[in-house]
Every structure is written in structure tokens, then in C-alpha cells.
Biopython code that builds the backbone (N, CA, C, O; Angstrom):
import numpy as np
from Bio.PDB.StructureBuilder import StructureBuilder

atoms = [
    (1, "UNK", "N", (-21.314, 6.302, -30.077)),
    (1, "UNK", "CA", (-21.976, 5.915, -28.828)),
    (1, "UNK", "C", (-21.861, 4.412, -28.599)),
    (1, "UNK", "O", (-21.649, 3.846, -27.526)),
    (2, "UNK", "N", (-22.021, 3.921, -29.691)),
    (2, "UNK", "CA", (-21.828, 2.238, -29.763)),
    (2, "UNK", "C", (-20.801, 1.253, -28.990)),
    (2, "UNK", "O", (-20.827, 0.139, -28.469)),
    (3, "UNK", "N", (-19.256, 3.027, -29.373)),
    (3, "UNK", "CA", (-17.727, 2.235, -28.699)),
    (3, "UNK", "C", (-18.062, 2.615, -27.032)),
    (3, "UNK", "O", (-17.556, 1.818, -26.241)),
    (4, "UNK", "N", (-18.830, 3.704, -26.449)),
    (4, "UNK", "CA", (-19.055, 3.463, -24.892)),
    (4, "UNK", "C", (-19.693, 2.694, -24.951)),
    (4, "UNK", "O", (-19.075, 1.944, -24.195)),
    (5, "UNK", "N", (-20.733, 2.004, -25.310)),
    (5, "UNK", "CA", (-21.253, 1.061, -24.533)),
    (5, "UNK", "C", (-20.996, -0.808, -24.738)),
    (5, "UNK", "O", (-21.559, -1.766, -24.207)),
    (6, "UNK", "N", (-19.945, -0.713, -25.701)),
    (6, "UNK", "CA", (-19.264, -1.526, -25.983)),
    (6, "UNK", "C", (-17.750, -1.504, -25.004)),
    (6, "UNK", "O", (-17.148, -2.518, -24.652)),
    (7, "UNK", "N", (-17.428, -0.371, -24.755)),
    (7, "UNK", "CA", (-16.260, -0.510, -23.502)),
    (7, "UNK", "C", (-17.091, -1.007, -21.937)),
    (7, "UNK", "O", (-16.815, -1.979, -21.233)),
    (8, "UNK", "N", (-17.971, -0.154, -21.764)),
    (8, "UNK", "CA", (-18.954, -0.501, -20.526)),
    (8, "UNK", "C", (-18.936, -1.991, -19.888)),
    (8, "UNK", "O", (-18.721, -2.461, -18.771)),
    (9, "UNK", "N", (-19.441, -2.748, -21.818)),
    (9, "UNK", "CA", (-19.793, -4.152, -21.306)),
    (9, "UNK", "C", (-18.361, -5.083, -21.550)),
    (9, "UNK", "O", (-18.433, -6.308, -21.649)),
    (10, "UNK", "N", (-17.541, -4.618, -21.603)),
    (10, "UNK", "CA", (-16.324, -5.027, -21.303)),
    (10, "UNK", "C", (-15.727, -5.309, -20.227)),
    (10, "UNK", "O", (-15.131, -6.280, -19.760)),
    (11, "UNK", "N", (-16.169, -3.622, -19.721)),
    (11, "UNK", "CA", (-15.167, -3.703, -18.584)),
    (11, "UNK", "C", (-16.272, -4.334, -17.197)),
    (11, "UNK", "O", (-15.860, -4.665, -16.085)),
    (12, "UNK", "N", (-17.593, -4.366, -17.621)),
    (12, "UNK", "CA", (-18.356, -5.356, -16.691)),
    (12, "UNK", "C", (-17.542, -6.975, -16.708)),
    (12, "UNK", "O", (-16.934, -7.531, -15.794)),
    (13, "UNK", "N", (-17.811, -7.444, -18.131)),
    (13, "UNK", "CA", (-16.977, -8.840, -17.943)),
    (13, "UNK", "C", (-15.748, -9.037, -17.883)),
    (13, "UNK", "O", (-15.234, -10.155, -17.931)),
    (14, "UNK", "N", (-15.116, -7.930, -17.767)),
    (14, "UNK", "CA", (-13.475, -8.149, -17.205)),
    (14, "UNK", "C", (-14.008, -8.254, -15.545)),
    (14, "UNK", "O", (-13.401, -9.085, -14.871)),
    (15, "UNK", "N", (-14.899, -7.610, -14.982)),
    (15, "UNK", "CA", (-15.133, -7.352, -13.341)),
    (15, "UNK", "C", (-15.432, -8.779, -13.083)),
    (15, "UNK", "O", (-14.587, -9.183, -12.285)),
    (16, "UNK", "N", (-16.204, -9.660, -13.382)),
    (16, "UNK", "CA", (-16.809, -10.617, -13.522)),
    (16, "UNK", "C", (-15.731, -11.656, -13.215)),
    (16, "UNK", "O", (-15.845, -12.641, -12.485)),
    (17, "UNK", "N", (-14.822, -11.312, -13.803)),
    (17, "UNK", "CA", (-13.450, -12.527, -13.944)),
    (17, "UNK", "C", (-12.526, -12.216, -12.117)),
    (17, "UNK", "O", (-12.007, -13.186, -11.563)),
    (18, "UNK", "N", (-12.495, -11.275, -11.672)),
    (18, "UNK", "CA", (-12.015, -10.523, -10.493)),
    (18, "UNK", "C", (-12.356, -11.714, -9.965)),
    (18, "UNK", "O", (-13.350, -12.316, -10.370)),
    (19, "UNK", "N", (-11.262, -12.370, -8.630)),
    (19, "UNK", "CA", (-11.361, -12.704, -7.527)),
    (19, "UNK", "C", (-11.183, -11.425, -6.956)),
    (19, "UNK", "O", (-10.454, -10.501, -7.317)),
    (20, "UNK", "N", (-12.333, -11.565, -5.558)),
    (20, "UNK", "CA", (-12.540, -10.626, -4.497)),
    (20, "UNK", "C", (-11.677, -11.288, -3.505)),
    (20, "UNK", "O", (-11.575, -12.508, -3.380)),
    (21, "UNK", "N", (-11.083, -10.425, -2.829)),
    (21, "UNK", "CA", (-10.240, -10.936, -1.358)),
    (21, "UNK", "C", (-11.806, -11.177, -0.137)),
    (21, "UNK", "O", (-12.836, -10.515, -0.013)),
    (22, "UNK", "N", (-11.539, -11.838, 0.235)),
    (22, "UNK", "CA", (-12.613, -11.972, 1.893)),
    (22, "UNK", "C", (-11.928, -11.330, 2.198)),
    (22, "UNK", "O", (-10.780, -10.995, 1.907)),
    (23, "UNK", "N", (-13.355, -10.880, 3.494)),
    (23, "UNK", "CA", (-13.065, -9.657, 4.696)),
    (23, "UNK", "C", (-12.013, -9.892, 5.530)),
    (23, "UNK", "O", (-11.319, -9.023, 6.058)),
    (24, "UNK", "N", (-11.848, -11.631, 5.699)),
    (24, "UNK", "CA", (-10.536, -11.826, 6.309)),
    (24, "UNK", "C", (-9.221, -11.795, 5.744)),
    (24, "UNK", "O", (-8.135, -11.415, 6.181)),
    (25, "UNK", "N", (-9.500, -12.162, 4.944)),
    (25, "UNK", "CA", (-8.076, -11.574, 3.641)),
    (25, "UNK", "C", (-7.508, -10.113, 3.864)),
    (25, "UNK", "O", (-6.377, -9.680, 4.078)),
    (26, "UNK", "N", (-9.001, -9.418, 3.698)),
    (26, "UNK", "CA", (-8.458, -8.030, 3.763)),
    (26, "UNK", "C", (-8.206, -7.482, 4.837)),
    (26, "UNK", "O", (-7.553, -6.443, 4.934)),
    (27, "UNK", "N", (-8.736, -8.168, 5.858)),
    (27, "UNK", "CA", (-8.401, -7.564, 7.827)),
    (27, "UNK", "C", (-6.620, -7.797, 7.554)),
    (27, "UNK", "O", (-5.660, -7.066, 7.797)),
    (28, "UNK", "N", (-6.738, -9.241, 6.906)),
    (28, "UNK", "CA", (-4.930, -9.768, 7.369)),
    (28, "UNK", "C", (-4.555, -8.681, 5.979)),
    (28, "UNK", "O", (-3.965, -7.808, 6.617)),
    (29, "UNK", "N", (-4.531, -8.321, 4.909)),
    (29, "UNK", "CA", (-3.534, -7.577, 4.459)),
    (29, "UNK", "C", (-3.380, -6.053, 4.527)),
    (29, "UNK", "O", (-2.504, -5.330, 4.052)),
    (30, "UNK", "N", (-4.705, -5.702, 5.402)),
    (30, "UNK", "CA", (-4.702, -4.158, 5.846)),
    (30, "UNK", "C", (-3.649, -4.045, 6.987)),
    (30, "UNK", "O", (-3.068, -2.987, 7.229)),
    (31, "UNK", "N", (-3.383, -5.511, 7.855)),
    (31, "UNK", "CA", (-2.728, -5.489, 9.044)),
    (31, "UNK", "C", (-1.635, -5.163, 9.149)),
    (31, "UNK", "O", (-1.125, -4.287, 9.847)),
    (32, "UNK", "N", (-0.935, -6.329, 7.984)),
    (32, "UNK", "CA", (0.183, -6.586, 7.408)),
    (32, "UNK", "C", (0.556, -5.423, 6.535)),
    (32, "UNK", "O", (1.544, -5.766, 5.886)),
    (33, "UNK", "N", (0.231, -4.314, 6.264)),
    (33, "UNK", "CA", (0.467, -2.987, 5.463)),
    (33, "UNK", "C", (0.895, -2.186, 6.466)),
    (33, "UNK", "O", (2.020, -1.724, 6.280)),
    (34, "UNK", "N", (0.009, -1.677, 8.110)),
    (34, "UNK", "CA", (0.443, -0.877, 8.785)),
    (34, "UNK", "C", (1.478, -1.128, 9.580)),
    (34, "UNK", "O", (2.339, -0.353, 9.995)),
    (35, "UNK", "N", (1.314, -2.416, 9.786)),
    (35, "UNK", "CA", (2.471, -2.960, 10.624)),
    (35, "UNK", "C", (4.012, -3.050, 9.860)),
    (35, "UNK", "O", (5.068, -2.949, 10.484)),
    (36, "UNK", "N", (3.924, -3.235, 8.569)),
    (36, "UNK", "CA", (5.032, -2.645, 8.070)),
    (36, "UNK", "C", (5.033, -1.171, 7.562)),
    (36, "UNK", "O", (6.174, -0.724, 7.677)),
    (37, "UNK", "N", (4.435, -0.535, 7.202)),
    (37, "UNK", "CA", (4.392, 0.983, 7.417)),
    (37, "UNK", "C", (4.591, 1.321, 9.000)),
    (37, "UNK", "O", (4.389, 2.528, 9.140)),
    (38, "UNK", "N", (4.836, 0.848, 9.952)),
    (38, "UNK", "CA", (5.248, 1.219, 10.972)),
    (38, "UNK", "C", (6.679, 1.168, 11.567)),
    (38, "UNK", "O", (7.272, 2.007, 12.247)),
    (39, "UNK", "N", (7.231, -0.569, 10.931)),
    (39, "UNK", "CA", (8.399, -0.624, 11.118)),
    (39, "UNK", "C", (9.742, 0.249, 10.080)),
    (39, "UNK", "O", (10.962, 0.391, 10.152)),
    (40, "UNK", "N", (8.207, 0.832, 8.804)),
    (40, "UNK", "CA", (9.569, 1.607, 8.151)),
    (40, "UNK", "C", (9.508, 2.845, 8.875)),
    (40, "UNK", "O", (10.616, 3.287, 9.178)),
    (41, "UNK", "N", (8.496, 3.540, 9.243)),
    (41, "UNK", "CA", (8.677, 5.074, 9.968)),
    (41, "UNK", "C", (9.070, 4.625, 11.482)),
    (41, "UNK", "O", (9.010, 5.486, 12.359)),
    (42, "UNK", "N", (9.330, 3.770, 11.696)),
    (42, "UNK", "CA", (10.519, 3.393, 13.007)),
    (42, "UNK", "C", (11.968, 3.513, 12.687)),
    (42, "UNK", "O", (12.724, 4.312, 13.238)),
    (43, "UNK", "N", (12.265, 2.765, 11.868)),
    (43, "UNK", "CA", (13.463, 2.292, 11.504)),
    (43, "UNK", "C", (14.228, 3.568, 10.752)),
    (43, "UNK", "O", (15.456, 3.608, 10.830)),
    (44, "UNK", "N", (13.365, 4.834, 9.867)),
    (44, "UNK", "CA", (13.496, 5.853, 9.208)),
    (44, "UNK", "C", (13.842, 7.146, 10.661)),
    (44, "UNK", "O", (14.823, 7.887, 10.739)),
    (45, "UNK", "N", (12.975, 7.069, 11.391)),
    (45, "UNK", "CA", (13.093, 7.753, 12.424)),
    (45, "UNK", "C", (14.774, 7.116, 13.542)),
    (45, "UNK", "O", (15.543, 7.950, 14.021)),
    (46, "UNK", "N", (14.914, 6.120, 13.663)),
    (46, "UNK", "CA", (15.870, 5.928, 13.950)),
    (46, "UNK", "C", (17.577, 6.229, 13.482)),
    (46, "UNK", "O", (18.571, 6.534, 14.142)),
    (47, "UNK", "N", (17.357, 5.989, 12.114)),
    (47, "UNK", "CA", (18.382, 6.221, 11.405)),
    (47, "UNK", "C", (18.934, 8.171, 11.019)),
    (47, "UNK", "O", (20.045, 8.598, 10.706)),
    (48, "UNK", "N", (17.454, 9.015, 11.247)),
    (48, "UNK", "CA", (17.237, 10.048, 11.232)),
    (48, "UNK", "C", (17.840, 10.655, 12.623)),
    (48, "UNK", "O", (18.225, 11.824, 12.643)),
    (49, "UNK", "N", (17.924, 9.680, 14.000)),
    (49, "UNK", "CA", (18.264, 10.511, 14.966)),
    (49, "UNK", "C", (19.781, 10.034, 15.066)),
    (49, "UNK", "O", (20.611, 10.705, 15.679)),
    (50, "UNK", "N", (20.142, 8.659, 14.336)),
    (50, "UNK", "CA", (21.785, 8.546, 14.294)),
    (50, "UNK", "C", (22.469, 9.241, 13.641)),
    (50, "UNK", "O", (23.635, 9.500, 13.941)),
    (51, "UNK", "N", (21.686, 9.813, 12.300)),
    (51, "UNK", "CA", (22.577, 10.955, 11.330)),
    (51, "UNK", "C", (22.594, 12.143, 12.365)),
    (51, "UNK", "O", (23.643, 12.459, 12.925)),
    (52, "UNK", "N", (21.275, 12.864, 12.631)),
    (52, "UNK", "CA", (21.786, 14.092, 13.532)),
    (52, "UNK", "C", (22.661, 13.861, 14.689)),
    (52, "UNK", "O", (23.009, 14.967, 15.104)),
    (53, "UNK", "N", (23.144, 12.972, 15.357)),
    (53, "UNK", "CA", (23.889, 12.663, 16.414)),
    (53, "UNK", "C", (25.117, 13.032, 15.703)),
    (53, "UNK", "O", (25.586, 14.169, 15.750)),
    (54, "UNK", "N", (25.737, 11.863, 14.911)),
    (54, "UNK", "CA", (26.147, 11.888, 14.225)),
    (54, "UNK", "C", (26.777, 13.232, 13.423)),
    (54, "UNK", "O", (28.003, 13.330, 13.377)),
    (55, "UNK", "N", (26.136, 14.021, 12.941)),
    (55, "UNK", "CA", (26.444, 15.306, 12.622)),
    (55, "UNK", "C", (27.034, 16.252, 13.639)),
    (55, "UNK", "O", (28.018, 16.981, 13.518)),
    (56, "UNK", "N", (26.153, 16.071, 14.758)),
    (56, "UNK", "CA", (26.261, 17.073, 16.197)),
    (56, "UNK", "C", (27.831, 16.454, 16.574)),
    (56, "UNK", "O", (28.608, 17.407, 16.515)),
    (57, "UNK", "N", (28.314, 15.615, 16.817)),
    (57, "UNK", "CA", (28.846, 14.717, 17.198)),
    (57, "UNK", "C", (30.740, 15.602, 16.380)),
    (57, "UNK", "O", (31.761, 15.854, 17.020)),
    (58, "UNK", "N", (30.496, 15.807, 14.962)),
    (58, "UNK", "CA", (31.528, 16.270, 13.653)),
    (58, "UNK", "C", (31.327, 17.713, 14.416)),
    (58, "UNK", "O", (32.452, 18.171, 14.614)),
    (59, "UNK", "N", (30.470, 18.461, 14.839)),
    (59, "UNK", "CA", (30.533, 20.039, 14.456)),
    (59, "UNK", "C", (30.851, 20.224, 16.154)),
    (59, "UNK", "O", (31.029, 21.345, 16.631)),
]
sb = StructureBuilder()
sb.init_structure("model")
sb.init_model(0)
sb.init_chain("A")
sb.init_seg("    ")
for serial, (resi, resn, name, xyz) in enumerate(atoms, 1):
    if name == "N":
        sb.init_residue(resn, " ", resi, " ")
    sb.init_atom(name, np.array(xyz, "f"), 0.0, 1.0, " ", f" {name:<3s}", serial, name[0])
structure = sb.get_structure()
């Protein structure tokens, strides 16, 4: 029982050491995530309608 509560207070003072991002930190890197998750399911979708062209195009 000793080694849980000896991991417990570990992993409290490992938390302790954590820099937290600010709310503005995290507005700008939630932003910066969809907005490139957007330009890849753009750019994926694009390349997706040049292959089927592309294919249609051979047959």
C-alpha cells in the first residue's frame, strides 16, 4: 500500500512542475489545429477528386 501512495505523491509533484498553457495559448493552439485539420481534409479531398478523374479519364 505504501508503493500507491508513494506513486500518488509523485505523480502530484511531477504535476506541480507542469507549465499550464493560458486560455489564450490554448484558444491560439486549438485554432491553429482545426485550421490545419482543415487544410489537410481539403487538400486530401482534392487530390481524391484528381485520382477519380483521373481514373475515369484511363477507363
Amino acid at each position: 500500500m505504501s508503493a500507491i501512495t508513494r506513486f500518488f505523491k509523485n505523480v502530484a509533484s511531477e504535476m506541480s512542475k507542469v507549465t499550464w498553457p493560458t486560455r489564450q495559448e490554448m484558444v491560439k493552439y486549438t485554432v491553429t489545429v482545426v485550421i490545419t485539420v482543415i487544410l489537410f481534409a481539403v487538400f486530401f479531398m482534392v487530390l481524391d477528386f484528381g485520382i477519380e478523374q483521373l481514373i475515369q479519364l484511363l477507363m
